[in-house]
C-alpha positions in Angstrom: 122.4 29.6 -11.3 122.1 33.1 -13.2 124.8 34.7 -14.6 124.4 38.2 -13.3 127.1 39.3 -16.0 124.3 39.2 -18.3 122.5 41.8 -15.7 121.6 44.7 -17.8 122.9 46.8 -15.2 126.1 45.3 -14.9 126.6 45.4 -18.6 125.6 49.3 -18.5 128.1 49.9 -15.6 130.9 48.5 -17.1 130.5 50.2 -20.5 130.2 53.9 -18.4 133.1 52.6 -16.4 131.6 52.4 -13.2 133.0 50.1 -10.3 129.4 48.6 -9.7 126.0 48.3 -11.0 125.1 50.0 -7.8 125.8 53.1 -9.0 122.3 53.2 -10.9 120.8 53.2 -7.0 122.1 56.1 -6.0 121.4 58.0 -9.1 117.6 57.0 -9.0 117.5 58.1 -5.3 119.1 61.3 -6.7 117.2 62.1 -9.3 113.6 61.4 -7.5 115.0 63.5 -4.6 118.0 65.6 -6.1 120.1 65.0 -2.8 123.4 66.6 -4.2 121.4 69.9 -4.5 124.2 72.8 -2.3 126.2 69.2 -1.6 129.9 70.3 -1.1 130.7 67.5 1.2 129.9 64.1 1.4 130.4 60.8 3.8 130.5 57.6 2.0 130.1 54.5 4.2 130.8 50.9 3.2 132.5 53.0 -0.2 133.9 49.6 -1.8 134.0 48.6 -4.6 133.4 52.5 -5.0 130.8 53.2 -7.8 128.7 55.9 -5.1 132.2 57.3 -4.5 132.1 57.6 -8.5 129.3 59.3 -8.6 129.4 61.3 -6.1 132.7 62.9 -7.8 131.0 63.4 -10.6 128.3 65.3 -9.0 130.2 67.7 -7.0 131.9 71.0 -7.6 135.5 70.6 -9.1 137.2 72.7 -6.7 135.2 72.6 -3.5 133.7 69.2 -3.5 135.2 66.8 -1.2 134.4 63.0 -0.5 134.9 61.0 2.6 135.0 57.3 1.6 135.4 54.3 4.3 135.6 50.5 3.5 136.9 47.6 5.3 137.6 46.7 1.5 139.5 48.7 -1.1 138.7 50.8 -3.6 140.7 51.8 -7.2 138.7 55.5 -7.4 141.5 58.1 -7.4 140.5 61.5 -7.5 142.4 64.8 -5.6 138.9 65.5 -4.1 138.5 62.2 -2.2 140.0 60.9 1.3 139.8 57.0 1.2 140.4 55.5 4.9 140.6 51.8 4.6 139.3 50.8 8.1 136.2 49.9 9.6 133.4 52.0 10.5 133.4 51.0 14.3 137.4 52.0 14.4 138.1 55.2 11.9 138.6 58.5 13.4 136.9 61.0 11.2 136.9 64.2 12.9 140.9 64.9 11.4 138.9 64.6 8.0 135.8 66.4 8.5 137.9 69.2 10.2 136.6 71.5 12.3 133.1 71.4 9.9 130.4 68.7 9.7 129.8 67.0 6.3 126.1 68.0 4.0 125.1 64.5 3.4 126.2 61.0 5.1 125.6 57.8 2.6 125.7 54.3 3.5 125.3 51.3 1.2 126.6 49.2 4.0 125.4 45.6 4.4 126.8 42.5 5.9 128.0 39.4 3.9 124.7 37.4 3.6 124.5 34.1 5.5 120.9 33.4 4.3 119.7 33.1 7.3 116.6 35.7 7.1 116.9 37.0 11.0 120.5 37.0 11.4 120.5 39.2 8.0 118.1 41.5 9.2 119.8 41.9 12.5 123.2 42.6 10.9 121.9 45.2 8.4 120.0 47.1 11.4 123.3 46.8 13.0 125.1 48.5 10.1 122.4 51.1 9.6 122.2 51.7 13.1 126.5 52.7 13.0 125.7 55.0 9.9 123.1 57.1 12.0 125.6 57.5 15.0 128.3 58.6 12.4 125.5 61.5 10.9 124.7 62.0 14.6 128.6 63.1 15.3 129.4 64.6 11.9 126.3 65.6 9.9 125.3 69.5 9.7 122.3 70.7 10.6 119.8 70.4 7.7 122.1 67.4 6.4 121.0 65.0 4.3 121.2 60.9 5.5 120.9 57.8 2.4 121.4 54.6 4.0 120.5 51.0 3.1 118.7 48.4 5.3 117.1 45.6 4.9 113.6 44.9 5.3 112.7 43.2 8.5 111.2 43.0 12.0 113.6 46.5 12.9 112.0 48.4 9.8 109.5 50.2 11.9 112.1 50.9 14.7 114.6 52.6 12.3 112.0 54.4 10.7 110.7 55.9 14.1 114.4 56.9 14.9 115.1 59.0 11.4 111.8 60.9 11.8 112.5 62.1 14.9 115.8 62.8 14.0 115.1 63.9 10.2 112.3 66.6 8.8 111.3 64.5 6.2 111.7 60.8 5.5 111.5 58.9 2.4 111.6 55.2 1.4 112.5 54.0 -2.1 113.5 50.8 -3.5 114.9 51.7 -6.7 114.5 49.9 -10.1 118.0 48.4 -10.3 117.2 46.5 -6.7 117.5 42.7 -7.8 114.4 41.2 -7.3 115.2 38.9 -4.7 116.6 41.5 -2.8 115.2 42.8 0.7 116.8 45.8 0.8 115.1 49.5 1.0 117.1 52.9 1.2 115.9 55.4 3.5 116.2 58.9 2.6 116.4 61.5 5.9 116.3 65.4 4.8 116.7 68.3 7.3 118.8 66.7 10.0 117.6 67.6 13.6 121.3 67.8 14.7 121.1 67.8 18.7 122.5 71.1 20.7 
């Protein structure tokens, strides 16, 4: 069995003091696509153990930057500009968060705990991706910006239908810190279609 504290990602993340190797996903994704670009407010789904919510502070503005952060889990991130709700996505009530506004960019590095079993996998993740576009459906602005997680699978090409109808542009990128026996892919949805 490998010891994935020899992982040169782990070993990077815990020397820059990040909660999770992780981290070095959502900073590929952003700098091939520069998703923080006019960000002020973010969503984070499935936050914990909270390395996106990391860098995600460190990304936005100082005085109007705001993060959103939900885990069944905790997290230790403390920061004046982040909300951490400690529930589930299926039961938190964002709206007394978002206010009366809608959020610039929803992210979700949500995925079940593995059983192994390939389809059951697959199903949950679609599950979990699936929760994540309803959330951007009720609290994403117009033009918004979606990054969420699936894995790859027999509802790949069902997802993917549903963000380009719903996004202006959609990209897919497995970035490099992915381990390699991972099936996982993040989609990328730019110019939300919000509904009237």
């Amino acid at each position: 069995m490998r010891n994935w504290n020899d992982d040169p990602y782990t070993k990077k993340a815990r020397k820059e003091n990040f909660e999770a190797r992780s981290v070095y996903k959502l900073e590929e994704i952003d700098k091939r696509e520069k998703i923080f670009s006019g960000v002020k407010t973010v969503l984070d789904l499935g936050a914990a153990p909270g390395s996106w919510t990391q860098y995600c502070l460190k990304k936005l503005s100082k005085t109007e930057g705001k993060v959103i952060a939900v885990d069944i889990s905790p997290i230790q991130v403390q920061d004046p500009r982040l909300v951490f709700l400690h529930q589930s996505i299926e039961d938190v009530d964002l709206s007394p968060h978002v206010g009366g506004g809608k959020v610039d960019m929803v992210l979700s590095d949500m995925a079940p705990k593995t059983s192994g079993v390939h389809d059951r996998d697959v199903a949950l993740s679609f599950e979990l991706a699936s929760l994540a576009f309803q959330t951007c459906e009720k609290h994403l602005k117009p033009g918004g910006t979606f990054v969420v997680k699936l894995f790859m699978g027999d509802s790949f090409e069902e997802f993917n239908k549903l963000l380009k109808t719903n996004f202006s542009q959609v990209r897919l990128l497995r970035p490099d810190s992915t381990r390699k026996h991972s099936r996982e892919i993040f989609f990328i949805g730019k110019g939300f279609k919000a509904k009237s």
